[in-house]
C-alpha positions in Angstrom: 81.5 209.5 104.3 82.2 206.8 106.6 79.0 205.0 105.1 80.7 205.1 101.7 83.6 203.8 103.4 81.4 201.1 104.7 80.0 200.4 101.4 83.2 200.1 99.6 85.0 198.2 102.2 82.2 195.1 101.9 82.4 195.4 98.5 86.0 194.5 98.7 85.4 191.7 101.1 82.7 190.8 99.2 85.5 190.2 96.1 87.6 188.4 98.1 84.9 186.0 99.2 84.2 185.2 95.8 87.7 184.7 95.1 87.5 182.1 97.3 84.3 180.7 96.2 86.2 180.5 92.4 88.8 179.0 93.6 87.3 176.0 95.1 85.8 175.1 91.5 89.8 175.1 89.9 91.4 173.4 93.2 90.6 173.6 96.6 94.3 174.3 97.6 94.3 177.2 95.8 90.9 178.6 97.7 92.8 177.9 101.0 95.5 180.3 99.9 92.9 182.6 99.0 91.1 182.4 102.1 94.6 182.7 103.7 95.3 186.0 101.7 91.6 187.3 102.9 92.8 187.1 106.1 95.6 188.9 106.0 93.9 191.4 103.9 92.0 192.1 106.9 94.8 192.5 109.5 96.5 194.8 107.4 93.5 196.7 106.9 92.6 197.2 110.0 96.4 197.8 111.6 97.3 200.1 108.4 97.2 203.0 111.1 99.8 201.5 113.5 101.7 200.5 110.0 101.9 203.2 107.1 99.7 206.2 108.6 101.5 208.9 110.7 100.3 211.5 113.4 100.6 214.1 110.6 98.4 212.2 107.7 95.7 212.1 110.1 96.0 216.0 110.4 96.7 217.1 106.9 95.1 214.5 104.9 91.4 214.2 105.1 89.5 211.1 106.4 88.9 209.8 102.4 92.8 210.1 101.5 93.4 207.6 104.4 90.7 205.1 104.0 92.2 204.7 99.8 95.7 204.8 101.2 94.6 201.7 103.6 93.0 199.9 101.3 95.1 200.0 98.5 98.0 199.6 100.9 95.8 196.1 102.3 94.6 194.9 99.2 98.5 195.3 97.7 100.2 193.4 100.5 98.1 190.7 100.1 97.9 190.0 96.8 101.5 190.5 96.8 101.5 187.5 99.1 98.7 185.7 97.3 100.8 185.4 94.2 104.1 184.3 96.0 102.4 181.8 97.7 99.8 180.9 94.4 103.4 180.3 92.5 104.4 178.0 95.4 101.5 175.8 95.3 100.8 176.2 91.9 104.2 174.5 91.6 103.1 171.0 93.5 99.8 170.9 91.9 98.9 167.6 89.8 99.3 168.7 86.4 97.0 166.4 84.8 
């Protein structure tokens, strides 16, 4: 399982790396916020335990619940932020 886990967690870095990558050929800002918003993705991944996952999930709920609830929970928060701050800088962009 944690192999899957493994698998599926570079997969979803891998997408936010090419995020990036696309970004940098529509405006280079843009990519920063992105890279920004990869960041965070992996804070919140990685402190989702301290955040959102109790004593009790981690004894009723088996080891796959909790790695989706992470993830989605990770990937959600920062693409929440990536479009708050996208809309921001979006906003001061040359328009031309």
């Amino acid at each position: 399982m944690k192999f899957l886990e493994s698998i599926i967690l570079f997969v979803n870095m891998l997408l936010w790396l090419v995020g990036v990558v696309f970004m940098f050929f529509i405006a280079y800002q843009l990519a920063l916020v992105v890279l920004f918003c990869f960041l965070l993705f992996l804070v919140f991944y990685y402190k989702a335990e301290y955040f959102i996952i109790s004593r009790l999930d981690k004894f009723v709920d088996s080891e796959w619940q909790i790695f989706r609830v992470k993830l989605a929970w990770a990937n959600g928060q920062a693409i929440l932020i990536l479009i708050i701050i996208s809309l921001i800088v979006g906003s001061f962009l040359d328009k031309t």
